[in-house]
Structures are given as structure tokens and as C-alpha cells.
C-alpha positions as CSV (number, residue, x, y, z in Angstrom):
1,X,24.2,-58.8,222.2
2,X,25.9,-58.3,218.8
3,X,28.1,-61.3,218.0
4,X,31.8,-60.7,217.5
5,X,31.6,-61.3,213.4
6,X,29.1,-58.7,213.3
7,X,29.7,-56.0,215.8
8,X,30.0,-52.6,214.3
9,X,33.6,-50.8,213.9
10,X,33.6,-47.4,215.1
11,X,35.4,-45.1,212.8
12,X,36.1,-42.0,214.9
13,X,36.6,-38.8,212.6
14,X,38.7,-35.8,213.7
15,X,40.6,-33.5,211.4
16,X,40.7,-36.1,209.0
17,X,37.3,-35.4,207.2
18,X,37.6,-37.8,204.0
19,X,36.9,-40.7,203.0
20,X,39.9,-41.0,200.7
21,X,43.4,-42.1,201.8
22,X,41.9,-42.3,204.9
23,X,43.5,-45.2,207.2
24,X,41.1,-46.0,209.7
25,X,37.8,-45.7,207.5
26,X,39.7,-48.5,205.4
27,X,40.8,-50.6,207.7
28,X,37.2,-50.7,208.9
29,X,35.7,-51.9,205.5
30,X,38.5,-54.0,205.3
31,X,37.0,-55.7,208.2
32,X,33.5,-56.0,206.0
33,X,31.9,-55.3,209.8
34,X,28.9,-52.6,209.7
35,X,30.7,-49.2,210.0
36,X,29.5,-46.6,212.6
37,X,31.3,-43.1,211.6
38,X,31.9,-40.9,214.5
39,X,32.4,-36.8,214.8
40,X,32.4,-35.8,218.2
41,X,32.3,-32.3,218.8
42,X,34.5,-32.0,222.3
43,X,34.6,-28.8,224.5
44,X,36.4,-26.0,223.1
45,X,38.5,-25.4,225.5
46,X,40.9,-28.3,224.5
47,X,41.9,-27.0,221.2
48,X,40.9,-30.4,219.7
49,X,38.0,-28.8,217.2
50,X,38.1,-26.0,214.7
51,X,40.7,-23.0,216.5
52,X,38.7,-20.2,215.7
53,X,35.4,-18.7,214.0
54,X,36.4,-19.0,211.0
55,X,37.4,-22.6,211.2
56,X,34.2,-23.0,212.2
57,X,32.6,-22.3,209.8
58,X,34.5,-24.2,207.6
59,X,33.9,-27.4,209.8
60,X,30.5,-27.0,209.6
61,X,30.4,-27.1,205.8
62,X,32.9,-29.9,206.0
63,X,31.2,-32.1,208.2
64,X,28.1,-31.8,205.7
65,X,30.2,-32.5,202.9
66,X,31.8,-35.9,204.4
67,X,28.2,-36.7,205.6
68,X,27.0,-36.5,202.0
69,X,29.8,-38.9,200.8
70,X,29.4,-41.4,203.9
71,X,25.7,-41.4,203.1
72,X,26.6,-42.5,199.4
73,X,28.8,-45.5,200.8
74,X,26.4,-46.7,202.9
75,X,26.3,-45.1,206.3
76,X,25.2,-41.9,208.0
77,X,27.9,-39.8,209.9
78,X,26.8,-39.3,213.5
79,X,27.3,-36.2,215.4
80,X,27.9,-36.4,219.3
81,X,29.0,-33.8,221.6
82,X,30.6,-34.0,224.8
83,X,33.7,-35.9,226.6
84,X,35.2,-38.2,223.8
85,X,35.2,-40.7,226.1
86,X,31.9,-40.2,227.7
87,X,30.6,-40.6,224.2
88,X,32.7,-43.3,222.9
89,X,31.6,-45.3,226.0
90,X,27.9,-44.5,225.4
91,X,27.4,-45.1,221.0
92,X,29.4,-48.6,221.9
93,X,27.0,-49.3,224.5
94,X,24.2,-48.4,221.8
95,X,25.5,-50.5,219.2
96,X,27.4,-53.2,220.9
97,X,30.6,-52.0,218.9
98,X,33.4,-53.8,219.8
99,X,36.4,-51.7,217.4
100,X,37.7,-48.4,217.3
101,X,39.5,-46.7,214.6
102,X,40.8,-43.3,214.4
103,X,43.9,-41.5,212.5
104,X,46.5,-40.7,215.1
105,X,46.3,-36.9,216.0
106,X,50.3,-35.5,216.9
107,X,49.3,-32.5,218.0
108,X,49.5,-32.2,221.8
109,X,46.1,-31.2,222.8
110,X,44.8,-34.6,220.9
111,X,47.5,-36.8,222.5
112,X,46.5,-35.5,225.5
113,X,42.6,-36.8,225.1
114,X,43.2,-39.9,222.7
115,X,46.5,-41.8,225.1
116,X,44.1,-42.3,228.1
117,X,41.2,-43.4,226.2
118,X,42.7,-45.7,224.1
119,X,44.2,-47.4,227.6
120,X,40.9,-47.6,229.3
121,X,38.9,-49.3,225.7
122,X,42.0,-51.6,225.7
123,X,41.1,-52.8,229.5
124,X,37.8,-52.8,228.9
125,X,38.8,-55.6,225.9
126,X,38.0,-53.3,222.8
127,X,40.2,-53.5,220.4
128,X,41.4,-49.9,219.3
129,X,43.4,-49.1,216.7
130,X,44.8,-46.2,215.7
131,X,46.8,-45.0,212.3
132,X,49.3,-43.0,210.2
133,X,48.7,-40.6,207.4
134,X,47.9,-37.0,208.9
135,X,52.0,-36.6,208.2
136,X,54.3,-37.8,206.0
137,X,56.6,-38.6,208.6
138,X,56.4,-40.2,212.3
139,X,57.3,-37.3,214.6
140,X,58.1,-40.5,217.4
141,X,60.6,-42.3,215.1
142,X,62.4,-39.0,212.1
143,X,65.5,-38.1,214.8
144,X,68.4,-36.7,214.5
145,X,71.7,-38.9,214.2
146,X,72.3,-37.8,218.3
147,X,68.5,-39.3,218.6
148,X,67.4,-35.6,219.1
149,X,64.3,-33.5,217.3
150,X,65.2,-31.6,214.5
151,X,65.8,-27.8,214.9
152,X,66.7,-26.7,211.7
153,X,64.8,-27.2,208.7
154,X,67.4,-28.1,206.1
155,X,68.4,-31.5,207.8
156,X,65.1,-32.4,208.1
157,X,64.4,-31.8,204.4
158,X,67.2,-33.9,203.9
159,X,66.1,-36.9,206.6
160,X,62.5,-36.8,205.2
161,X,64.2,-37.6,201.9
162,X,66.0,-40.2,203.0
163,X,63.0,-41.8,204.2
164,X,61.6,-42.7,200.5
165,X,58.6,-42.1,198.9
166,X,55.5,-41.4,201.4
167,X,52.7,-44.4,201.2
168,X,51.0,-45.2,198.1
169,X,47.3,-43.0,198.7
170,X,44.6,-45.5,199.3
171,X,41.2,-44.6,197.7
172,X,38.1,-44.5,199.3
173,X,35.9,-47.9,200.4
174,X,33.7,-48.7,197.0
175,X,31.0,-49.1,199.9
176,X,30.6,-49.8,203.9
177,X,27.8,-51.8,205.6
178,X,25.2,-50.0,207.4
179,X,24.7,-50.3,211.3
180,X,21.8,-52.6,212.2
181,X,21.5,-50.3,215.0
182,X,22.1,-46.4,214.5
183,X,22.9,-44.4,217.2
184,X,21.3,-40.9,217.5
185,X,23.1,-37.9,216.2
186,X,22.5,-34.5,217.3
187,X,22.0,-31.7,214.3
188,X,24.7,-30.1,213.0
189,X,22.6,-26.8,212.2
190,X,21.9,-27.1,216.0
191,X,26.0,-26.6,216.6
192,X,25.9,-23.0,215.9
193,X,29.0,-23.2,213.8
194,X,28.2,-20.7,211.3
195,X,27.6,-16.9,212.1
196,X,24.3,-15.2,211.7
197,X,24.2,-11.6,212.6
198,X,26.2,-10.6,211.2
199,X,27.7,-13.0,209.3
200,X,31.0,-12.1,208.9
201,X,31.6,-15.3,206.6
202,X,29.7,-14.0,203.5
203,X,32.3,-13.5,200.9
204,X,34.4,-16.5,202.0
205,X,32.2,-18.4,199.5
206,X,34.1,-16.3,197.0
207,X,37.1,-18.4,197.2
208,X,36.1,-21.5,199.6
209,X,34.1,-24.7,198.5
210,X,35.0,-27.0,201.7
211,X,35.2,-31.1,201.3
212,X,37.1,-33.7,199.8
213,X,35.7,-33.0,196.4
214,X,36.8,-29.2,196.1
215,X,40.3,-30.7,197.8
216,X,40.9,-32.9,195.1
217,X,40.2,-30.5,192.3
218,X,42.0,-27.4,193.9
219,X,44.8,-30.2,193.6
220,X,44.2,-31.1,189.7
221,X,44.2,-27.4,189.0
222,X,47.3,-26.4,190.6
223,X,49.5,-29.8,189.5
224,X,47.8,-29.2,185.7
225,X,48.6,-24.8,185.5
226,X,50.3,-22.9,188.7
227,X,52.8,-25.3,189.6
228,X,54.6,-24.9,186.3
229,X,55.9,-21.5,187.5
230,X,55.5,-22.1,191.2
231,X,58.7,-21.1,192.4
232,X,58.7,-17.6,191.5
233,X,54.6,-16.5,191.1
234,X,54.0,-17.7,194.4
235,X,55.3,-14.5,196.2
236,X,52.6,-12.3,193.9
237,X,49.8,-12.1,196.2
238,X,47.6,-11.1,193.2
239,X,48.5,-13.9,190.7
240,X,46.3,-17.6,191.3
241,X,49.9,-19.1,191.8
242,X,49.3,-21.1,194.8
243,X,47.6,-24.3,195.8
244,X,45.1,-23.1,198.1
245,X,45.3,-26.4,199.7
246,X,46.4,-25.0,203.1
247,X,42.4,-24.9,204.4
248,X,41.5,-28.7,202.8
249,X,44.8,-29.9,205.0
250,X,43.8,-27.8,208.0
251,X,40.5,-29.9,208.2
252,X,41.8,-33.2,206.4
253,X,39.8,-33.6,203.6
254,X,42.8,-33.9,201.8
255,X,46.2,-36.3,202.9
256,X,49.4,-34.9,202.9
257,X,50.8,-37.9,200.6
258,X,47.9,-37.4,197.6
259,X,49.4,-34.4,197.3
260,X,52.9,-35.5,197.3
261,X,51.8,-38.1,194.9
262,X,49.9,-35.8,192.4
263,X,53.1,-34.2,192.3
264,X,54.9,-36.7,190.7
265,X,55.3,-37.6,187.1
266,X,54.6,-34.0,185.7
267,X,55.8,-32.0,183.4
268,X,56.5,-29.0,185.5
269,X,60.3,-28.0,186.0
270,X,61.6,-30.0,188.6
271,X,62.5,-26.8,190.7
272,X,59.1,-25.9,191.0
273,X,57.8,-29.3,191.6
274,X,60.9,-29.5,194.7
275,X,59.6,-26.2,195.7
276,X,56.3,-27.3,196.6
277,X,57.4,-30.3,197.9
278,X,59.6,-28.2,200.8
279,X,56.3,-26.5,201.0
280,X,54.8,-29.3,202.4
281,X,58.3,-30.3,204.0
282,X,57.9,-27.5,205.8
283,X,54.5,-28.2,207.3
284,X,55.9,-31.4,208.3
285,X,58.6,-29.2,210.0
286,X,56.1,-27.5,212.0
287,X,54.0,-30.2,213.4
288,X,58.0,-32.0,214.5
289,X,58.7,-28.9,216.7
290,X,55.1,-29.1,218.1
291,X,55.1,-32.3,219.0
292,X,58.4,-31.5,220.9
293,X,58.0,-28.1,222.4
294,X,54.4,-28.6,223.2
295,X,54.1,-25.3,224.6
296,X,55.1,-23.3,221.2
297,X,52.2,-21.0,220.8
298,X,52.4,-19.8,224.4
299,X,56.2,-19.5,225.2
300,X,59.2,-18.5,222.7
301,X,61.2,-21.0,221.3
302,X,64.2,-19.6,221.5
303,X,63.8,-18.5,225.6
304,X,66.7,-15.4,225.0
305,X,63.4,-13.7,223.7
306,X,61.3,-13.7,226.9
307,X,62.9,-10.4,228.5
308,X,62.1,-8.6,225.0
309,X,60.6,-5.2,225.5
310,X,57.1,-5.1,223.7
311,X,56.1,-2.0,224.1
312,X,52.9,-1.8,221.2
313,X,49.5,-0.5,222.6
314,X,46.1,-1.7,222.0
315,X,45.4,1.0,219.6
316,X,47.9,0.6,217.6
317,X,46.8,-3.6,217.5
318,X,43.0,-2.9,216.8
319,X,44.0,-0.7,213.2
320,X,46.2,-3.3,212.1
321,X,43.4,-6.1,212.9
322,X,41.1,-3.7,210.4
323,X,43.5,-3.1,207.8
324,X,44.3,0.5,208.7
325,X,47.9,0.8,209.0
326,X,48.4,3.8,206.3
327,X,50.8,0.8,205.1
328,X,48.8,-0.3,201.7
329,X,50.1,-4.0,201.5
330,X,49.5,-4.5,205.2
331,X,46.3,-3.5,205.0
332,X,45.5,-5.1,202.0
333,X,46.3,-8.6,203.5
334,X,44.3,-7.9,206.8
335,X,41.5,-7.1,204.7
336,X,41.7,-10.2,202.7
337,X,42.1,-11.9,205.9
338,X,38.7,-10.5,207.2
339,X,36.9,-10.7,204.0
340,X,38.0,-14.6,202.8
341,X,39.4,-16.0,206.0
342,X,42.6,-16.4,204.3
343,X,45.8,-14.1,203.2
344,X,48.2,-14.9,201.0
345,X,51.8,-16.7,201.9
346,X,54.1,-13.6,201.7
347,X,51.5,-11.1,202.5
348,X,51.0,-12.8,206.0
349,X,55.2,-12.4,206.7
350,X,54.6,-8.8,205.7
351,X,51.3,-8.4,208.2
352,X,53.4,-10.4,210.8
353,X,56.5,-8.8,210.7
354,X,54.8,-5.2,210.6
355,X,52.7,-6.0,214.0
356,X,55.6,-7.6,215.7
357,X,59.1,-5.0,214.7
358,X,56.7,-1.8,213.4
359,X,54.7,-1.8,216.2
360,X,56.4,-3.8,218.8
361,X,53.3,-6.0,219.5
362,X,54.4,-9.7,221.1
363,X,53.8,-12.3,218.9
364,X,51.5,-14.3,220.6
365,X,48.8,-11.5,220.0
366,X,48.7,-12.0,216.6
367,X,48.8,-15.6,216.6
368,X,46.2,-15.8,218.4
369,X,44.0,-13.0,216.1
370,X,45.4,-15.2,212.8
371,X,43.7,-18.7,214.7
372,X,40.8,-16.8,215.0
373,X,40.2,-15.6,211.3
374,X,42.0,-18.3,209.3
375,X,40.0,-20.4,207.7
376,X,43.6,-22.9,207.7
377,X,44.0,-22.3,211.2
378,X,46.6,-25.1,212.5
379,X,47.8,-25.5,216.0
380,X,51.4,-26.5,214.6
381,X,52.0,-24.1,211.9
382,X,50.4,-20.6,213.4
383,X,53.0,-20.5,216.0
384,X,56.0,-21.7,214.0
385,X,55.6,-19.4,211.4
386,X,55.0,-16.5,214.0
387,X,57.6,-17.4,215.9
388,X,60.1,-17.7,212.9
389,X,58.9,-14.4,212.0
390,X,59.6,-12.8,215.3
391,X,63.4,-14.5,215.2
392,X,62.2,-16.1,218.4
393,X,61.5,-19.6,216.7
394,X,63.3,-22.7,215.0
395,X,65.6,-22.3,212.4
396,X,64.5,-18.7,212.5
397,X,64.5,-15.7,210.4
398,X,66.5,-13.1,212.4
399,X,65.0,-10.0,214.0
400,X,67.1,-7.9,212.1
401,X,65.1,-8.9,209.1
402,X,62.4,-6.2,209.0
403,X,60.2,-6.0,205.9
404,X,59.8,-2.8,204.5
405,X,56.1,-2.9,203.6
406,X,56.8,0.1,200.8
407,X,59.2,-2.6,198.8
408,X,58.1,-5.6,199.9
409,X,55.0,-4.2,198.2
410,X,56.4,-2.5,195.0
411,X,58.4,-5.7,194.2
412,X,55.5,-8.5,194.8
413,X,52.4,-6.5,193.7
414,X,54.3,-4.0,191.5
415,X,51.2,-2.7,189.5
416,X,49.1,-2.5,193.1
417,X,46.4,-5.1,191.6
418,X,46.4,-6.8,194.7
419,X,46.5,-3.6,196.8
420,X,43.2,-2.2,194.5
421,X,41.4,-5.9,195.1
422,X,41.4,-5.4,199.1
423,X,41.9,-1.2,199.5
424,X,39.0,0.3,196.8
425,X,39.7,3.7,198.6
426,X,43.0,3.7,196.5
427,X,41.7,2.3,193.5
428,X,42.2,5.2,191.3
429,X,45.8,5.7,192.3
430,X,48.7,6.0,190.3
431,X,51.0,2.7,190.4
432,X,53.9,5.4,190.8
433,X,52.1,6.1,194.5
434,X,50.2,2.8,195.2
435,X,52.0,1.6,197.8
436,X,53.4,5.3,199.7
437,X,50.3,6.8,199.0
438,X,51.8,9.2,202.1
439,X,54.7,10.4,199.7
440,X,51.8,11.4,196.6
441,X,52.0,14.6,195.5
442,X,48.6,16.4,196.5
443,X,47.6,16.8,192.6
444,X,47.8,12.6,192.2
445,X,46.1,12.2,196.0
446,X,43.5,14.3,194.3
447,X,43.2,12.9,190.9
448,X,42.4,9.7,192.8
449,X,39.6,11.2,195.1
450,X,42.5,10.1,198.2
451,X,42.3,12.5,201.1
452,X,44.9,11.0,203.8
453,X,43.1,11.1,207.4
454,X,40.2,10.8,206.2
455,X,39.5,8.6,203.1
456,X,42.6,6.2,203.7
457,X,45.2,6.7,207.0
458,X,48.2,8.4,207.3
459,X,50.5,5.9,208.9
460,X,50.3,4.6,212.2
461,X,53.9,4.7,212.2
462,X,56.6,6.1,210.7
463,X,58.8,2.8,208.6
464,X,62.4,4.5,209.3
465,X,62.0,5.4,213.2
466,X,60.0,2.0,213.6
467,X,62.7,0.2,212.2
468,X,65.4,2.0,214.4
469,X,62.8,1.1,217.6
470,X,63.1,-2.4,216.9
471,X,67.2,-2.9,216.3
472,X,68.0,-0.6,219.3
473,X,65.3,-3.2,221.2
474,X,67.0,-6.2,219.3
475,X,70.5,-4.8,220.6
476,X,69.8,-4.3,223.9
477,X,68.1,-8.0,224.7
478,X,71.8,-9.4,222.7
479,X,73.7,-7.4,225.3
480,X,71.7,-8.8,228.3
């Protein structure tokens, strides 16, 4: 048997794929105990792993890239699958561990698996330990005054400010001891995780470079250009304005406080920097209500909105899924979606609030199409921002507030750049027509090789009766 001095620390990875500012991984070296690092692969349907396809696949090329950086500090990752605490119970047995680590997961599907494991190690006299740093707050201790969760996001801006600066980021262990004895690990080629025919996932190399590396410089770009002018670019879908960070914190290879900490010190105008701090704010915000309404991408919030009338058909679901609305910034951003796994910030409120008031489709429908085909697909922040969409959620945006995709497109992408990037059948358009193509007179359809109907569709709805639909809808539920 191992003695105690000696006995490997296992370092269980989740969605926490990094070796820097990560917790538990230091803790471990701290110990200066051999270092067994853990990815267990559990079954799918407890909405622990990646939430969708295209998740997957970014997983897959995550997992290789953490293995790489593990290898280079002195141990292998090891790949399980199966019950987390079947295979807990069996590498200890293999290596005579005697620690756990692991960053604490919030999210109710993972406090559902890690409370009743980390009882059962604990009896069996392991120690287990488990950390802070997936959020920049404690969802179990930031309350309201009345010792109540936070509803509305404003006070809880104003709480997590009064909390101080997050923690210092730790950097990653100059170097962990290798295992004496290895356990096996399965092949992550042999997990499937990436699609083959056909592989859907070709382009999203356009845009994506998963791991900690590409994290840390999408973070060094943005801080050192973007941010400058964050507060106002960031609505215009076809401007590199953003941080593109959302996917690196989906899958952890990036902490919530480097980023806060990158943003400090700079130049940029202090608006723009508070901006994208409330950005991040509001990620925190989403991950509170989750934690307390467990059950937020299944039932509404606000429970006033669970007589609602949907009334959208299948039909009508499966063209806005492919981008063919006849609306040219909705389809745009379900294009993008398919084609990079990712649409932009305000393009997704347009897409969202087009399917849920334009069509009268529930919003659980597209939540659950958006988990499937984002590559940042996050169990806290899909339904929260669906839900705030569709009025039905915290601190909402009301019903009433239906985007007309014809402005909302001719004030964000107002020479159709981003519209021409995702729709090449209306490449050739006039900017004048880009984004009514339907109200083009037949001499500039024609100049521009458009045929409605057949080249690009004629809407799937008309924008002024839709509208009228949903308020009469919206009326009728208040009156209830």
C-alpha cells in the first residue's frame, strides 16, 4: 500500500479545463504529492458533459489541449467513463490515492452527482476537497438584505461590488509529480465526440481554436483593441468588437476572475471597461437564478406565463432553424449559428425574439435547438437569456418588446456586411433593400440575380400582423 506522504491526489477535471487559476490542480501541487488528473466522461443524460453536438466537439479538442499542457507539467490526463463514483472508487483503488480535488460545480445537475459522493469518500476516510473559482461570487452566501436570492439584476450588480475585488488569479503549477502507478485511460478518439459524416463542424475552425492557450490570447486581444470602444461596437454583429470568450468560459479553460483582472489597469474608457464587467456580472446573474430555480430551462420563471397560447407549428420552427425566415438578419444569425456554432450577442435576441412573438413558438424549443448548436452552450445562461427574452424570466425584458428584425437590422448592420457574410444569395443587393429585400423593386431584385420564392424566401410571416398576434396573446394572458 502507498504510504500516506506519498499517495497520489486526484485532481478531478470538469468544466474547468485549465491548468491556470485553477484551485484544485494547485492545491494538489501545493501538496508536492504525485498528481493523478481525472476527466470522467459521465452519461449524458445528467447534463454534467458538453450540452449538445456542438459542445462536443469543442470538448473533444479541449480535452486534447489540457492533456498536452498536463503532459508538459508532468502527468498524463486520464480519461474514464462511467458513474463518477464508480470510477472515482476504482482509479483510487488503482493508485492507492487517498485525496480528491475538484472545482465546485453550482449548477444543479453537478450538485446533484458531486454532494453524495463527496459524503460517501469522506466515510470511507478520504479526504475530499472541493473549491471556488468557476464564479466570482458564492451563489450559497451573495443574498439579499431579507436573506433572499436576487431577482433583479441591478442589486446584484451593486452587491457583487460590494463584495471587493474577485481573488488574485493563481498561475499554473511550474510542474506536478508523476504517478508511480498510472491508471488506464480510455481514448478520447474512441469517444466519438467529433462528427464524421457529415461533419457539420468544418468551418467552426474558422473562428474557434479551443484551450487555455487560445483563451488567454482571445483575452490579450480584446483588453489590448475591442474593448476600447466596447460599449457601443458590440451590438454590430459584423464588427470583431466582442471578446469571444463566451465558448473558453463555457468549457473553463478560462476563469471568470483572469478576465476580471485583465480588465484592470487599462487604458480603455472606464465605461467600456464597466460594460464588460456587467457583462460578466451578468453571467454571474444567471448561474444565481439557476442555482435557485433549478428547474429554469424547463418551467417559466415568472409562472403567469404557463397558460400562454403558443400557437407556432413545426414548419414554421424547422425554416427558422435553417435560416429561412425571408427575415435577412434572422437568417443571417441562424446561419452563423450552423456554420461556426456561435451567433453573435444582439443577433441571438433578434433570432429569439423572432421564434418566440413572430412565430409564437414556446421558448423552451429554441433553448433547447441553441444548447444543441452552441459551441458556449451553458446550462445557466441558455435559459436565462431565453427566458428574459420571452418576458417570462428574471428581471425580464417585457413581451411587449418585439424586435422588428427590418430595424433592428438596418440600425446594427446598416451596410448588410453581416447579412452578405451569412446570406451570399443577397450578396449583390442594394444596402437600400438589404434587409426588406420583400419591399425591392423588381428592377433591384433583378440587378441582384434575387428571385423571392425561389432564390431567397418570401417571409414566413408577415412583421405587422405577427406583431398584432403576439400583443393580442400578451393581453389576453394579463386579463386572466
Amino acid at each position: 500500500m502507498t504510504g500516506k506522504d506519498d499517495a497520489p491526489v486526484i485532481v478531478w477535471f470538469r468544466k474547468d479545463l485549465r491548468a491556470d487559476d485553477n484551485a484544485a490542480l494547485s492545491a494538489a501541487a501545493e501538496m508536492g504529492r504525485p498528481v493523478i488528473a481525472l476527466y470522467i466522461r459521465e452519461p449524458a443524460e445528467l447534463g454534467t458533459g458538453p450540452l449538445g453536438a456542438a459542445q462536443a466537439w469543442w470538448v473533444h479538442h479541449a480535452l486534447a489541449s489540457l492533456a498536452a499542457t498536463l503532459e508538459e507539467l508532468g502527468t498524463p490526463l486520464v480519461l474514464r467513463s462511467g458513474d463518477a463514483h464508480a470510477v472515482l472508487d476504482h482509479v483510487i483503488e488503482e493508485t492507492g490515492a487517498d485525496t480528491v480535488h475538484w472545482n465546485r460545480r453550482h449548477d444543479p445537475a453537478g450538485i446533484a452527482v458531486d454532494t453524495p459522493i463527496k459524503a460517501a469518500l469522506k466515510v470511507r476516510g478520504l479526504a475530499v476537497r472541493s473549491f471556488a473559482g468557476q464564479l466570482l461570487h458564492d451563489p450559497t452566501r451573495l443574498m439579499t438584505g431579507e436573506k433572499k436570492p436576487y431577482r433583479v439584476y441591478t442589486p446584484f450588480w451593486k452587491a457583487l461590488e460590494r463584495e471587493g475585488e474577485p481573488h488574485e488569479p493563481v498561475d499554473a503549477p511550474e510542474r506536478l509529480h508523476t504517478p508511480k502507478r498510472l491508471p488506464q485511460s480510455e481514448a478520447l478518439d474512441d469517444w466519438a465526440l467529433l462528427p464524421a459524416k457529415p461533419d457539420w463542424a468544418a468551418a467552426f475552425g474558422e473562428v474557434w481554436t479551443p484551450g487555455e492557450k487560445a483563451a488567454r490570447e482571445r483575452l490579450d486581444t480584446f483588453v489590448n483593441g475591442p474593448i476600447e470602444d466596447y460599449k457601443t461596437d458590440r451590438d454590430r454583429p459584423a464588427i470583431d468588437a466582442t471578446s469571444l470568450l463566451s465558448p473558453h468560459l463555457a468549457s473553463g479553460e478560462i476563469s471568470p476572475a483572469r478576465i476580471w483582472h485583465a480588465t484592470r489597469g487599462l487604458e480603455a474608457p472606464r465605461e467600456d471597461v464597466i460594460h464588460f464587467r456587467k457583462e460578466l456580472a451578468w453571467r454571474e446573474f444567471c448561474h444565481h437564478l439557476h442555482f435557485h430555480f433549478p428547474a429554469l430551462a424547463e418551467r417559466n420563471w415568472n409562472d403567469r406565463f404557463d397558460d400562454f397560447p403558443w400557437e407556432g407549428s413545426d414548419r414554421d420552427f424547422d425554416l427558422w432553424t435553417k435560416g429561412m425566415t425571408g427575415y435577412p438578419i434572422v437568417d443571417a444569425g441562424m446561419r452563423q449559428l450552423w456554420r461556426h456554432g456561435w451567433v453573435h450577442n444582439r443577433v441571438r435576441m433578434i433570432t429569439a425574439s423572432f421564434l418566440i412573438k413572430h412565430l409564437m413558438i414556446d421558448w423552451r424549443r429554441g433553448e433547447k435547438w441553441f444548447r444543441d448548436t452552441l459551441v458556449d452552450a451553458d446550462a445557466a445562461s441558455n435559459p436565462a437569456n431565453w427566458q428574459w427574452v420571452a418576458g417570462s424570466g428574471a428581471d425580464a425584458s417585457p413581451f411587449f418588446r418585439i424586435f422588428n428584425p427590418i430595424l433592428q437590422g438596418e440600425k446594427f448592420d446598416p451596410d448588410g456586411t453581416y447579412v452578405r457574410t451569412f446570406v451570399p444569395e443577397l450578396r449583390k443587393l442594394d444596402s437600400a433593400w438589404i434587409h426588406k429585400p420583400f419591399d425591392a423593386p423588381e428592377s433591384a431584385l433583378a440587378e441582384a440575380g434575387v428571385e423571392l420564392g425561389r432564390t431567397y424566401p418570401k417571409p414566413i410571416v408577415d412583421h405587422a400582423s405577427a406583431r398584432q398576434r403576439a400583443l393580442a396573446a400578451y393581453k389576453a394572458l394579463k386579463s386572466d
